[in-house]
C-alpha positions in Angstrom: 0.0 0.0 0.0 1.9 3.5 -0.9 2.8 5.2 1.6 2.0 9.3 2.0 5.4 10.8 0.5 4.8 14.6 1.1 6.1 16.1 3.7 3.6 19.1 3.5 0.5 16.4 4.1 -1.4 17.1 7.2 -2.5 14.5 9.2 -6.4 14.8 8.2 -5.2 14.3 4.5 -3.1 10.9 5.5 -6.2 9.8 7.0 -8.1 10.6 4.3 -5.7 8.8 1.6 -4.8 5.6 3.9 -8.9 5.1 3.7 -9.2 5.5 0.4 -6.5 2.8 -0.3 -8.0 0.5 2.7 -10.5 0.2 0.4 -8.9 -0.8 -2.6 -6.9 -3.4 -0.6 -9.9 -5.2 1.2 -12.7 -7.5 0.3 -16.0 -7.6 0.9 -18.4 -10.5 0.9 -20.4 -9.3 -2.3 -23.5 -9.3 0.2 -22.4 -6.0 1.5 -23.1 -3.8 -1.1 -25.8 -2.4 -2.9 -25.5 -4.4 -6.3 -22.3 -4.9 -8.4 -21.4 -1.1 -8.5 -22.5 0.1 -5.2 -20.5 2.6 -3.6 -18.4 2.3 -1.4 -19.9 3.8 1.8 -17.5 5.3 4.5 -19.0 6.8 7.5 -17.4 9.6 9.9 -18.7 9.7 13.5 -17.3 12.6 15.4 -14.9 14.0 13.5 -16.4 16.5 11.4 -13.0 17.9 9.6 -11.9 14.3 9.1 -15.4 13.7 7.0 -14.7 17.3 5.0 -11.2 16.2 4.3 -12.1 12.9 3.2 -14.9 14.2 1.0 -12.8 16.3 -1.1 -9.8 13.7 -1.3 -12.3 11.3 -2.5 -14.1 13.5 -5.1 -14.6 11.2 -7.9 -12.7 8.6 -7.2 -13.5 5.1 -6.9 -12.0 2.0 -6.1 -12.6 -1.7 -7.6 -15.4 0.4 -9.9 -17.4 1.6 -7.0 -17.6 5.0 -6.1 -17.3 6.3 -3.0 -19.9 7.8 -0.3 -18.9 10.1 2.8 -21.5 10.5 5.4 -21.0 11.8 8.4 -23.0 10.6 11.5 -24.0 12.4 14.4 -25.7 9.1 16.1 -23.9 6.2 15.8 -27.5 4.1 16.9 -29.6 5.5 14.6 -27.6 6.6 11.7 -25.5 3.8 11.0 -26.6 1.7 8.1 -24.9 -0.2 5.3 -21.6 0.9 5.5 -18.1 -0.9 4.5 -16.1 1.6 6.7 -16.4 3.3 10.1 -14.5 5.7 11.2 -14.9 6.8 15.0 -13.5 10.0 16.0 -10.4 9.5 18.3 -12.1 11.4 21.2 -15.8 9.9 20.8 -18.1 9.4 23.6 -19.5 6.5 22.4 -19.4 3.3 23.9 -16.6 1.5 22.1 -17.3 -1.9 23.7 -21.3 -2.0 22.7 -20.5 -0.6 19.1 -17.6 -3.5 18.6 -19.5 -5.9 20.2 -22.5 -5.1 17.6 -20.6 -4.6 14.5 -18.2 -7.5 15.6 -19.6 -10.1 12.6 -20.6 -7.2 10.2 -18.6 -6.9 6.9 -17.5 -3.1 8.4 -13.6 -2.4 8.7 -13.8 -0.7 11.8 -11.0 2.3 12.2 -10.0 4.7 15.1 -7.3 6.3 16.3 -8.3 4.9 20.0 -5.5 3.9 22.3 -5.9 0.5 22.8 -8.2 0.1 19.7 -6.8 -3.1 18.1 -6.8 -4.9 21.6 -10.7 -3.8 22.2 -12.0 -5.3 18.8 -11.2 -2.6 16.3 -10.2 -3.5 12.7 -7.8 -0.4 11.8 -5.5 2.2 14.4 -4.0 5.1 13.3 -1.2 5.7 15.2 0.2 8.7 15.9 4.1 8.8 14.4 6.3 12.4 13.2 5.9 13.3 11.0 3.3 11.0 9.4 0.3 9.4 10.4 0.7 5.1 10.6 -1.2 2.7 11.2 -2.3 -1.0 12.6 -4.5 -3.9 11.7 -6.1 -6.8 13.8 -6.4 -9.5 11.7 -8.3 -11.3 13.8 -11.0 -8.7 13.2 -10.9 -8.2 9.8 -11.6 -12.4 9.9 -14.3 -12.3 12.4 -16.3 -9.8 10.0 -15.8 -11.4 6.8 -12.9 -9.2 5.2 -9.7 -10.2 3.3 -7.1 -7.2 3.1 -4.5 -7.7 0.8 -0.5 -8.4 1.7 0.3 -5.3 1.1 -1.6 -3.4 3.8 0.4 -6.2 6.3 3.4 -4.6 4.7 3.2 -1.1 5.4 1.3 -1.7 8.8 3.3 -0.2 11.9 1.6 -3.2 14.4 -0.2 -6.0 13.1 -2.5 -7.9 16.0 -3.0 -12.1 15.0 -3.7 -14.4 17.1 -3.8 -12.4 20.2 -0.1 -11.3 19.6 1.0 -8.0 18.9 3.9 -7.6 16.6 5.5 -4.1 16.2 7.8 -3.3 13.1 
């Protein structure tokens, strides 16, 4: 998975990119979509700049032929519907257990940039890291709700959770 290169990139346009190519580098069950070229759906809770950001980076973009659709959500239990990512703002209120718990067998990669995400249930961490933004993955997530991610997303990950284990590069 490439890598930001710019050293002028600010963190909410790493974030924006590094979903944008999640999604190129993970399967979905086709069951999650709305037909053969339903969009890819990418919901923001809490992070309002985050969802802006990611709106314009996305543009018209689209990955594996599906466009992509931003929403942001205000109320995680009554706003989220078919989605193929979450993104929960870092410094969200919500209860992280119950909305894991919930989503837990969903085809949803789940990201945050939560301490202790990964270890909680989360697909997807960023992690903070000067003078980019990096990431990890719990693969024993992305299993549990039906998703493949490529090799190459293993390669560029920072910590990769499997098995229970936590290996750091």
């Amino acid at each position: 998975m490439p890598r930001p290169s710019r050293p002028d990139c600010n963190p909410l346009e790493i974030k924006s990119a590094y979903l944008l190519a999640l999604s190129r580098y993970t399967t979905w069950p086709d069951s999650a979509f709305a037909g053969k070229k339903g969009p890819i759906n990418i919901a923001v809770y809490q992070d309002k700049k985050l969802g802006e950001t990611l709106e314009q980076t996305a543009g018209t973009k689209t990955a594996n032929d599906r466009p992509f659709k931003i929403r942001q959500i205000e109320n995680i239990e009554t706003e989220l519907t078919a989605c193929q990512i979450l993104y929960l703002g870092g410094s969200s209120d919500v209860d992280l257990e119950a909305v894991l718990a919930r989503l837990k067998k969903q085809p949803i990669l789940i990201v945050s940039d939560s301490a202790d995400f990964l270890e909680r249930g989360g697909t997807v961490r960023f992690l903070p890291s000067r003078p980019f933004v990096t990431f990890g993955v719990n693969l024993d997530a992305i299993k549990a709700a039906g998703l493949k991610i490529n090799s190459r997303v293993l390669d560029s990950a920072r910590r990769i959770l499997h098995k229970g284990r936590m290996r750091s590069r």
